[in-house]
C-alpha atoms as a printed R data frame, in Angstrom:
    type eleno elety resid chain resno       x      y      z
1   ATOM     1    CA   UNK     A     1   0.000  0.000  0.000
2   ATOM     2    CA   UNK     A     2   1.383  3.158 -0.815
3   ATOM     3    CA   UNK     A     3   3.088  5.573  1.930
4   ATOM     4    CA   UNK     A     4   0.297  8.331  2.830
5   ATOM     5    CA   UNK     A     5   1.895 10.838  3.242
6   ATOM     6    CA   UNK     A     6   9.220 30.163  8.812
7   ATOM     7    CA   UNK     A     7   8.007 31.996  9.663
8   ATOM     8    CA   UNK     A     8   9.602 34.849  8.031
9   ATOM     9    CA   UNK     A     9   9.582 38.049  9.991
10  ATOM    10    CA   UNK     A    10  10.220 40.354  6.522
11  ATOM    11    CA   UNK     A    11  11.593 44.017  6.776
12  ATOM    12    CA   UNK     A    12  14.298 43.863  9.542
13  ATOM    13    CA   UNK     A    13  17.168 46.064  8.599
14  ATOM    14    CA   UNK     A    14  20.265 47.293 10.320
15  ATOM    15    CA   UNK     A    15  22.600 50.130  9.835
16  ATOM    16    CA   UNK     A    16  25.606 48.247 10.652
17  ATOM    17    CA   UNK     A    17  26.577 50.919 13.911
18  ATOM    18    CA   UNK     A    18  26.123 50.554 17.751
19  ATOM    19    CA   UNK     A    19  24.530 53.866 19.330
20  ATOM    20    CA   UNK     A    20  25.290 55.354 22.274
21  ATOM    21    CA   UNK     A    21  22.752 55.045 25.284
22  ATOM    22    CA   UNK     A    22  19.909 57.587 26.014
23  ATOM    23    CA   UNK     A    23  20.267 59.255 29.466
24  ATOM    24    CA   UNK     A    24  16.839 58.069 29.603
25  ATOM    25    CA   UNK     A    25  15.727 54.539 28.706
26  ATOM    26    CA   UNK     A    26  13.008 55.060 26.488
27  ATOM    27    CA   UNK     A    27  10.907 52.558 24.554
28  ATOM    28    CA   UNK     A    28  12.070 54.116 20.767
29  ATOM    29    CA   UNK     A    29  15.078 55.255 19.226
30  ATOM    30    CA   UNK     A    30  15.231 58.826 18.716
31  ATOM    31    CA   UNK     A    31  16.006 57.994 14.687
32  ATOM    32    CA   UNK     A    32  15.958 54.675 12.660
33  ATOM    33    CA   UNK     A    33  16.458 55.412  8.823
34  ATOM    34    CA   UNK     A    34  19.257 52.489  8.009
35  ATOM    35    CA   UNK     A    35  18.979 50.339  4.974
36  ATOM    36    CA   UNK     A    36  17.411 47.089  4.624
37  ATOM    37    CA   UNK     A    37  19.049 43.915  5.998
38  ATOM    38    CA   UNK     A    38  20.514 42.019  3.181
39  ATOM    39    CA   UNK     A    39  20.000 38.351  4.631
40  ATOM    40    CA   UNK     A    40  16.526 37.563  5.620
41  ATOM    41    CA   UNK     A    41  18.024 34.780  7.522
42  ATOM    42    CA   UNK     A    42  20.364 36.683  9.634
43  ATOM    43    CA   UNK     A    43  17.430 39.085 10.426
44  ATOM    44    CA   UNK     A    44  15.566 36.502 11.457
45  ATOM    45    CA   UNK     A    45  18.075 35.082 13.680
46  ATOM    46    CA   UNK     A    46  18.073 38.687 15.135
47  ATOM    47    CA   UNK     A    47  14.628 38.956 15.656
48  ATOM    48    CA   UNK     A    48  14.126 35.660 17.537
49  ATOM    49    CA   UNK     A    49  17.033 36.728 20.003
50  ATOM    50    CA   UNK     A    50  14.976 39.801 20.820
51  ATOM    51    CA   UNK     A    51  11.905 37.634 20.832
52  ATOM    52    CA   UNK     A    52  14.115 35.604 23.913
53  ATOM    53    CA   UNK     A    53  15.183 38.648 25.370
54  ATOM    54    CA   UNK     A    54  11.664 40.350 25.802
55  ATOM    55    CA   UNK     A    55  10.406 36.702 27.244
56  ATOM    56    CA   UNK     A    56  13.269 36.495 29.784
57  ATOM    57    CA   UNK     A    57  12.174 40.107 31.272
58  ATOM    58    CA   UNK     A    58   9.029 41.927 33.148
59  ATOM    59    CA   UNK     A    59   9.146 44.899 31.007
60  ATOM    60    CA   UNK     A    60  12.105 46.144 29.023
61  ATOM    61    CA   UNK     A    61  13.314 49.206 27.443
62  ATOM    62    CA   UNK     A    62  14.751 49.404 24.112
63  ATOM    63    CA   UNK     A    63  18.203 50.248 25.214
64  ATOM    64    CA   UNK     A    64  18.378 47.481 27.422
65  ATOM    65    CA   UNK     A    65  16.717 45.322 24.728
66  ATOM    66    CA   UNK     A    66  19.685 46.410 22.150
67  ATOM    67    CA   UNK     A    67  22.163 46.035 24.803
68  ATOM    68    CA   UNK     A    68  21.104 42.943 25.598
69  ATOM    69    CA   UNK     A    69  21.209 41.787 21.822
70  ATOM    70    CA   UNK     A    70  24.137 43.687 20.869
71  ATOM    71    CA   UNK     A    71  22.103 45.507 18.238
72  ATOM    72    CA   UNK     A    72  21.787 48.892 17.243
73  ATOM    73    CA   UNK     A    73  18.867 50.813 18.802
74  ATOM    74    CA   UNK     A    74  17.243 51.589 15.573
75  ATOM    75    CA   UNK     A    75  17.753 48.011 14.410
76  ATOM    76    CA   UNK     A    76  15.791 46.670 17.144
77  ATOM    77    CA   UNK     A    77  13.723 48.900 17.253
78  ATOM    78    CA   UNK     A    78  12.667 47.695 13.747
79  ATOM    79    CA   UNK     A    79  12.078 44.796 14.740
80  ATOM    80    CA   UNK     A    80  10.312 45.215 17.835
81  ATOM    81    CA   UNK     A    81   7.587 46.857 16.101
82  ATOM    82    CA   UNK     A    82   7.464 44.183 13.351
83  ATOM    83    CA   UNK     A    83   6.968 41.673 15.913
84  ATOM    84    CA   UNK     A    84   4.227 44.028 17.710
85  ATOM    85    CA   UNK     A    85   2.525 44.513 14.374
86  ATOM    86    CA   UNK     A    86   1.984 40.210 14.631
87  ATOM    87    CA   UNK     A    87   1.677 40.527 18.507
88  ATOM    88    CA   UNK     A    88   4.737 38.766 19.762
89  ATOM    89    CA   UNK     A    89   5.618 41.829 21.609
90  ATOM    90    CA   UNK     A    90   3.490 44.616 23.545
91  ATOM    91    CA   UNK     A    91   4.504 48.480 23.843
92  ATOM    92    CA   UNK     A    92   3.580 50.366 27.130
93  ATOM    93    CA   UNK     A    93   3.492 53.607 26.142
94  ATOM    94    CA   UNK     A    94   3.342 54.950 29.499
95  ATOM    95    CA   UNK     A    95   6.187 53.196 31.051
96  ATOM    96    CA   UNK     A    96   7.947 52.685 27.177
97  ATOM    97    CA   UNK     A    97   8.932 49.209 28.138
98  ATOM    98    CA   UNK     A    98   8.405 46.169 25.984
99  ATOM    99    CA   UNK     A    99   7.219 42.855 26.855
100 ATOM   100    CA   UNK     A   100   5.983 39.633 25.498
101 ATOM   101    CA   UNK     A   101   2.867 39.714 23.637
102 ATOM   102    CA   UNK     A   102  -0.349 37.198 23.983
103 ATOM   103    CA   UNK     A   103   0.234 35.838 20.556
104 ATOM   104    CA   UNK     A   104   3.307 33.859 22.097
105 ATOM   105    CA   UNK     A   105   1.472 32.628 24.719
106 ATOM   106    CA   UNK     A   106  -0.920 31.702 21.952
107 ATOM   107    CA   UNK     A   107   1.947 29.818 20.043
108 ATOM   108    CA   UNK     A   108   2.753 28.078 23.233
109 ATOM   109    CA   UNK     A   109  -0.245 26.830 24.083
110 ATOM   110    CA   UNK     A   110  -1.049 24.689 21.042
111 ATOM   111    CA   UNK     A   111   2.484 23.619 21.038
112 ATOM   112    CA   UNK     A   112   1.648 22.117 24.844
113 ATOM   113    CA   UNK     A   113  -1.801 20.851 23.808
114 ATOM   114    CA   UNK     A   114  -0.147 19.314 20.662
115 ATOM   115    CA   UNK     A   115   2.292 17.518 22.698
116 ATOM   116    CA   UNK     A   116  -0.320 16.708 25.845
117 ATOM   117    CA   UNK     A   117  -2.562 15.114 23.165
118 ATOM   118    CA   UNK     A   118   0.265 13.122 21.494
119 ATOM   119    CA   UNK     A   119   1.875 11.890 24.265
120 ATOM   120    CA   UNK     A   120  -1.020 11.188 26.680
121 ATOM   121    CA   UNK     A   121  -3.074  9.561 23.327
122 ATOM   122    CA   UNK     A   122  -0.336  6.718 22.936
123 ATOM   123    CA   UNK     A   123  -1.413  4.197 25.572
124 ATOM   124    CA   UNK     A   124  -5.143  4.349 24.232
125 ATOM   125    CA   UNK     A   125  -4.066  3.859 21.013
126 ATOM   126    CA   UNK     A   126  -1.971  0.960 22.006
127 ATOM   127    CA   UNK     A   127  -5.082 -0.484 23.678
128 ATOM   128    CA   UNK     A   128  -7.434  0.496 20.607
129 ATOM   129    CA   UNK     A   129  -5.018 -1.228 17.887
130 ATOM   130    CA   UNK     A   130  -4.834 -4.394 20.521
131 ATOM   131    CA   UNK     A   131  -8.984 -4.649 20.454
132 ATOM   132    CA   UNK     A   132  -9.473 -4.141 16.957
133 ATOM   133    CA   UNK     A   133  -6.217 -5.586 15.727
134 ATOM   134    CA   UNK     A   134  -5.825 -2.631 13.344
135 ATOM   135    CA   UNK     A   135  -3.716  0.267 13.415
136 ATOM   136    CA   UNK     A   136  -4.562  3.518 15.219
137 ATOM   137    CA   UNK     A   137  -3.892  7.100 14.060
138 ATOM   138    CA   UNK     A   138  -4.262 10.255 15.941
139 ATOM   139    CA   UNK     A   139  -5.126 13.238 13.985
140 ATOM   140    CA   UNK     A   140  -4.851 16.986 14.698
141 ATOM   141    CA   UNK     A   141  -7.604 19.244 12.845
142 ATOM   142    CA   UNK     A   142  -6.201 22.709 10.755
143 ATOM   143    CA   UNK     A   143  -7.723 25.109  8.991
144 ATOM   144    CA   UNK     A   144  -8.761 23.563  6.176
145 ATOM   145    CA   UNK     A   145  -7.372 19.908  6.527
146 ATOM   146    CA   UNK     A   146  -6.595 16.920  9.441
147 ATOM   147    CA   UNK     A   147  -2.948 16.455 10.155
148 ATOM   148    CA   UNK     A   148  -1.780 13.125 11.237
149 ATOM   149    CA   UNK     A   149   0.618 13.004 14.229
150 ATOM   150    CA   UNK     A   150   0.921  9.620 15.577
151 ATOM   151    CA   UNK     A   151   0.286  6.222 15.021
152 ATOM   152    CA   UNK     A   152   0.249  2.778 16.373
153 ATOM   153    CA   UNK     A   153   0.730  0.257 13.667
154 ATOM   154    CA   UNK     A   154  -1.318 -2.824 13.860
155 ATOM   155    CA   UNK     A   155   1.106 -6.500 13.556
156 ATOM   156    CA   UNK     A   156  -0.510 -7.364 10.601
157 ATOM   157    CA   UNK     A   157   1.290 -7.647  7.612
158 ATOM   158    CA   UNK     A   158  -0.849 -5.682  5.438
159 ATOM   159    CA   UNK     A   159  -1.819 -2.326  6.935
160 ATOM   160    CA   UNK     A   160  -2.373  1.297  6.684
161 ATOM   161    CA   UNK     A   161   0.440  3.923  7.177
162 ATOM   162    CA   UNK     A   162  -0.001  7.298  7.806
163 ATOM   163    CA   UNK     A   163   3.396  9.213  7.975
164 ATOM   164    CA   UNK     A   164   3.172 11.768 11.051
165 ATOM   165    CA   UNK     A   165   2.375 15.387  9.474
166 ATOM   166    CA   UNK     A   166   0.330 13.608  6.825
167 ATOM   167    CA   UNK     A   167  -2.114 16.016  5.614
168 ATOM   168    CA   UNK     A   168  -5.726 14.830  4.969
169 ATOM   169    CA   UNK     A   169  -9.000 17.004  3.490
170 ATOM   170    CA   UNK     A   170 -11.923 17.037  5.893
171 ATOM   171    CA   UNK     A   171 -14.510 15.480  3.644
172 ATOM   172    CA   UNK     A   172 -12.589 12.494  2.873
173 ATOM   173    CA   UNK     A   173 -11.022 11.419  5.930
174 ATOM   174    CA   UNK     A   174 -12.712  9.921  9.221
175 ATOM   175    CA   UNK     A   175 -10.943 11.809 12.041
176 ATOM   176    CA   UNK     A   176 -12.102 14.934  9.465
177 ATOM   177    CA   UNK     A   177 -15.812 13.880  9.240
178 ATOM   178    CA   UNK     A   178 -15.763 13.209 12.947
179 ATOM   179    CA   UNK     A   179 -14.770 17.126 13.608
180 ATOM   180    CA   UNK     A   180 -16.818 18.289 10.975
181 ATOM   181    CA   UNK     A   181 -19.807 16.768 12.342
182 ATOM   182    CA   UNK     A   182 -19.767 19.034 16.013
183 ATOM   183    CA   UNK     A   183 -19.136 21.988 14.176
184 ATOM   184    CA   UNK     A   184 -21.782 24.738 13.754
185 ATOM   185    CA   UNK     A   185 -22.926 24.646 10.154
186 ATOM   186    CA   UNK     A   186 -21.410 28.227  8.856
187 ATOM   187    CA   UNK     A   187 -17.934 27.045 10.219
188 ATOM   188    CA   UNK     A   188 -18.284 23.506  8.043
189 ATOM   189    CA   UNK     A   189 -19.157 25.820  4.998
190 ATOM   190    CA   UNK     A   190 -17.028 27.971  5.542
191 ATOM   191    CA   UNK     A   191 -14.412 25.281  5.607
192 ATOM   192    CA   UNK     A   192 -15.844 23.844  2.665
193 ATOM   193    CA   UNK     A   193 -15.723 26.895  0.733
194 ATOM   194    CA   UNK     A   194 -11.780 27.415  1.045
195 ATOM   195    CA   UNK     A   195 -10.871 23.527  1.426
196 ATOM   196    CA   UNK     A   196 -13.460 22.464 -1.772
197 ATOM   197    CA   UNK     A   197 -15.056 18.633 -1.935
198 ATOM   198    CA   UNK     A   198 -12.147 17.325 -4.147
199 ATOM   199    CA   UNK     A   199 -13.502 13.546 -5.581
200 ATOM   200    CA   UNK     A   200 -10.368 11.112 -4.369
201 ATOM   201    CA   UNK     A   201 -12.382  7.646 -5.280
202 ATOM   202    CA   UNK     A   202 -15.766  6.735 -6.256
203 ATOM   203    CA   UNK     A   203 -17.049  7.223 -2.780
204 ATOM   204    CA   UNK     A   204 -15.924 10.252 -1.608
205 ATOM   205    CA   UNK     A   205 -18.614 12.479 -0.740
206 ATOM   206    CA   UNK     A   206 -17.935 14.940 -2.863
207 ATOM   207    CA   UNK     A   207 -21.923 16.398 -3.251
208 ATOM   208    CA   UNK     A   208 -22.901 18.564  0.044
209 ATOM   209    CA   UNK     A   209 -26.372 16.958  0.609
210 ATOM   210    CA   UNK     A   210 -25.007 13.602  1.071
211 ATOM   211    CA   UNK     A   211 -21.893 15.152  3.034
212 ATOM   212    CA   UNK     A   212 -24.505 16.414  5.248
213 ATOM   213    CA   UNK     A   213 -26.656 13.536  5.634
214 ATOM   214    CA   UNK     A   214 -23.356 11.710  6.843
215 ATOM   215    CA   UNK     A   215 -22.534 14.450  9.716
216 ATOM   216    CA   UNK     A   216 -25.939 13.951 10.662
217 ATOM   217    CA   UNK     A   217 -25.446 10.088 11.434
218 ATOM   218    CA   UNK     A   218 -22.122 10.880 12.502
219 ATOM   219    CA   UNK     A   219 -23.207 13.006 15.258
220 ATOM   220    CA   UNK     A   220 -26.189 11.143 16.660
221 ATOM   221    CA   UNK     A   221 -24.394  7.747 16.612
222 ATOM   222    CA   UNK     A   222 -20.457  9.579 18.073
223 ATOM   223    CA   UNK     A   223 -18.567  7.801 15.930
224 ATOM   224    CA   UNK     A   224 -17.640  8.200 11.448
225 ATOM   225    CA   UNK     A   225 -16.510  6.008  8.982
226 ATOM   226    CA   UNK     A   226 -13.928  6.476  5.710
227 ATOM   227    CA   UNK     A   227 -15.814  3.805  3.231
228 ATOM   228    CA   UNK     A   228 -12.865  3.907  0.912
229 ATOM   229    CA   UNK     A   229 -13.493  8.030  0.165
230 ATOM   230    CA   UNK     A   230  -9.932  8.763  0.311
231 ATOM   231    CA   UNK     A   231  -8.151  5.411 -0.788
232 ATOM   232    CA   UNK     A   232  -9.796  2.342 -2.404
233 ATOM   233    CA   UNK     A   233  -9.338 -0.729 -0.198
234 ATOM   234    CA   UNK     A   234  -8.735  0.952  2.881
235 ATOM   235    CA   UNK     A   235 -11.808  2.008  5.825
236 ATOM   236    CA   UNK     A   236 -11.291  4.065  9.184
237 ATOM   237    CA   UNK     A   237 -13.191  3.889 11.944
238 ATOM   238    CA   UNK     A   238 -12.992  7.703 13.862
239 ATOM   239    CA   UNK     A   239 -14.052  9.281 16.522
240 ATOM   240    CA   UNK     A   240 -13.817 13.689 17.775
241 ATOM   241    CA   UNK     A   241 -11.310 14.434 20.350
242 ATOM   242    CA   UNK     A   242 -12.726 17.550 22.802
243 ATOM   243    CA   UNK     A   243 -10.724 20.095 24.275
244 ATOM   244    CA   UNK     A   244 -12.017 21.961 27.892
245 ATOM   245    CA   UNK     A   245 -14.010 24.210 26.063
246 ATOM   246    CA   UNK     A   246 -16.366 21.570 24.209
247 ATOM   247    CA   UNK     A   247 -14.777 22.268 20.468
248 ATOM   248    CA   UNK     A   248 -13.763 19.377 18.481
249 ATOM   249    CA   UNK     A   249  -9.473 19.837 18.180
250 ATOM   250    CA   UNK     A   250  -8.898 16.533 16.546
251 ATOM   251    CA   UNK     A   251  -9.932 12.813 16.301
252 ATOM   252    CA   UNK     A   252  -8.723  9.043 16.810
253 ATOM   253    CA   UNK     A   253  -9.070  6.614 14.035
254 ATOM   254    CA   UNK     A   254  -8.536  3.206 13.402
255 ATOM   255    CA   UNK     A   255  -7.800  1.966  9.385
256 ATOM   256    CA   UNK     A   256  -7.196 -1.269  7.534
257 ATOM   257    CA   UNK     A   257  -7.634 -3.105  4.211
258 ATOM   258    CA   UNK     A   258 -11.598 -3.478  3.878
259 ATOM   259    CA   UNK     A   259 -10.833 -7.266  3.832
260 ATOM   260    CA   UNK     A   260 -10.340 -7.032  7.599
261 ATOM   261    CA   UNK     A   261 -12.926 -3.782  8.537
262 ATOM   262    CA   UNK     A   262 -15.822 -5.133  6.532
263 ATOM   263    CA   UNK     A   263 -19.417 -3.352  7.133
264 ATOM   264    CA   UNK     A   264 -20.197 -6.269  9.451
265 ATOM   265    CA   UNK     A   265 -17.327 -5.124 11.607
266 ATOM   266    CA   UNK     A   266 -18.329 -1.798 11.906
267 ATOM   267    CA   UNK     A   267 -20.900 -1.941 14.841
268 ATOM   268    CA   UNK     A   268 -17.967 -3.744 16.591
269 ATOM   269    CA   UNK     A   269 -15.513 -0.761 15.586
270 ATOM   270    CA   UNK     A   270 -17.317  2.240 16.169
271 ATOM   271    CA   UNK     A   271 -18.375  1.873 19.747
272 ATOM   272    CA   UNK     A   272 -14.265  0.897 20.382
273 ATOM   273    CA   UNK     A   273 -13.333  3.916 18.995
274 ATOM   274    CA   UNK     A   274 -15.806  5.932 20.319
275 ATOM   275    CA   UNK     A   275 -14.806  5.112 24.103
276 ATOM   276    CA   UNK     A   276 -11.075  5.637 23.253
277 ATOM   277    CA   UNK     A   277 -11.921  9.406 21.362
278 ATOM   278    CA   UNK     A   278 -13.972  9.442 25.060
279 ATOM   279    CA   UNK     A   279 -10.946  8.586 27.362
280 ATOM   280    CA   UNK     A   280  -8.505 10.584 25.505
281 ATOM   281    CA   UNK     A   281 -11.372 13.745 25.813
282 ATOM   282    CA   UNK     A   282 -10.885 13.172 29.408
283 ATOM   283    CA   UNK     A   283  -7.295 12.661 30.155
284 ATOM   284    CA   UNK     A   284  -6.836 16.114 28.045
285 ATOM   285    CA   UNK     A   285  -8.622 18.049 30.576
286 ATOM   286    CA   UNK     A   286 -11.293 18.030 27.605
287 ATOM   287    CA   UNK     A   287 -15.031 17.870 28.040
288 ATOM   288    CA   UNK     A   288 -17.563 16.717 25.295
289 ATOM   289    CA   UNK     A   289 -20.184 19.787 25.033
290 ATOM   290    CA   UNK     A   290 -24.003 19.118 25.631
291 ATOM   291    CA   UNK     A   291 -25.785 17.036 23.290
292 ATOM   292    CA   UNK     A   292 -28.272 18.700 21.562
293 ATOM   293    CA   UNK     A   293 -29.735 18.660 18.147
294 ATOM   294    CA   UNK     A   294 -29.545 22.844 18.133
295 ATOM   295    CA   UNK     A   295 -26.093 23.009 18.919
296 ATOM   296    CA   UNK     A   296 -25.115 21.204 15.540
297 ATOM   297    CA   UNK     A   297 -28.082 22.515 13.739
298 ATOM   298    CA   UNK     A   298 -29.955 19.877 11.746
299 ATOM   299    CA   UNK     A   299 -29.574 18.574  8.020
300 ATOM   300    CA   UNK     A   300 -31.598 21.499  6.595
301 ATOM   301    CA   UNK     A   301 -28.689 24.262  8.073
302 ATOM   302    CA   UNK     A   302 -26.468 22.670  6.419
303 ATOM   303    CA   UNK     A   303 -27.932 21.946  3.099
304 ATOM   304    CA   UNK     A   304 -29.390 25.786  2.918
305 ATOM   305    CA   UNK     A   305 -25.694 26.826  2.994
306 ATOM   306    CA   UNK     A   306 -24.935 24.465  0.313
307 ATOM   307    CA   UNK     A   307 -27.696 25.445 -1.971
308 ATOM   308    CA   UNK     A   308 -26.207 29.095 -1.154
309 ATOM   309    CA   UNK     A   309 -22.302 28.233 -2.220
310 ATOM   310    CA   UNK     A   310 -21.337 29.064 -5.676
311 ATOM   311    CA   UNK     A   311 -20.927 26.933 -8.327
């Protein structure tokens, strides 16, 4: 079976020259007019050193940023306000100190929830692949597609693989049907609208009425299945990972050749991967939200925004 599959802070200059410090520390240089930096690279280099040096501190001011650095105070002053301008970094006017800005703390926290989901995920994916005897993936969702991030690959000798950072469109993919399905119908055509409904086999859903009839049944019954809509010969079983604030962040799956996961198995399947999606919710910090008909809207939400999408 075949193998599934910098940010660049632009603008940064320096003039090359160390200034002198202000009798008074302020939070700009009094003048900043040197050329561009020639290596985006090396600016970027720069940057993230000032990015460290703002974390490390409770409020700086630009001279002590730049002597910190070694950097001129116009040059970091550039780049201060580039990285304020993507909120990195936050400017008190008042006190004209820098400090760190909430979109790090952003940045960190998915890189934490990433790893907390990966690493916590393994052992119930170990125990998933043992009850079905089919391999279990663990999938992350983005904007407009599921990323795969771990696996545990079943013992038998034919089996799906899913190389980690694997990228996989919503529509065609279980863990992607599974997140699709608890979320409110403008988000899923929104999605839609930027992602498309590409047609990968015969049985992709690739029409939006019978993509929405699917969510439906997805929903009610907690669990979603890949009937070869991605890659002929293969099913997955999923399920929708929770965070703590009820929204659907990712999903666990289990795949194999549809010799082994026939439709027979599937009432077996589903309700396996169902409890692990549950337990995984739960040793997260995660929470499922309430279960309500309203909350996901019914079929006709969704298939009034289909009608509405252009051809």
């Amino acid at each position: 079976m075949k193998n599934f599959f910098i940010a660049c802070f632009a603008g940064f200059g320096d003039n090359g020259t160390m200034e002198t410090s202000e009798k008074r520390q302020r939070g700009r240089p009094r003048s900043f007019n040197g050329p561009a930096e020639a290596t985006s690279v090396q600016s970027l280099d720069r940057a993230l050193r000032i990015l460290a040096i703002v974390a490390e501190g409770s409020g700086l001011s630009l001279s002590e940023i730049a002597a910190s650095s070694g950097l001129a105070a116009s040059t970091a002053y550039r780049m201060l306000t580039t990285l304020e301008n993507h909120g990195m970094v936050e400017f008190d006017g008042t006190d004209q100190l820098w400090s760190i800005g909430v979109e790090t703390y952003r940045m960190g926290a998915a890189f934490l929830r990433r790893r907390k989901l990966v690493d916590r995920a393994r052992i119930v994916m170990q125990e998933l692949m043992e009850k079905t005897g089919e391999t279990a993936n663990l999938g992350v969702a983005e904007d407009d597609c599921v990323v795969f991030v771990s696996q545990v690959e079943t013992h038998q000798a034919i089996r799906a693989f899913f190389r980690p950072g694997t990228r996989s469109s919503f529509h065609a993919s279980g863990i992607g049907k599974a997140v699709l399905a608890h979320l409110d119908p403008e988000r899923v055509a929104t999605i839609l609208r930027k992602a498309g409904l590409e047609r990968f086999t015969e049985n992709t859903l690739s029409d939006i009425s019978a993509l929405a009839h699917d969510l439906v049944r997805i929903k009610l019954r907690g669990w979603s299945v890949d009937d070869e809509e991605r890659h002929p010969g293969m099913r997955c079983v999923a399920a929708v990972i929770f965070n703590e604030f009820g929204e659907p962040i990712g999903g666990v799956s289990v795949s194999g050749p549809t010799v082994r996961v026939t439709p027979e198995r599937l009432a077996e399947i589903g309700p396996l991967v169902r409890e692990a999606a549950t337990e995984i919710t739960r040793m997260i910090g995660g929470q499922p939200p309430p279960s309500s008909q309203s909350r996901a809207g019914g079929p006709g939400s969704l298939f009034e925004i289909g009608a509405a999408r252009s051809p």
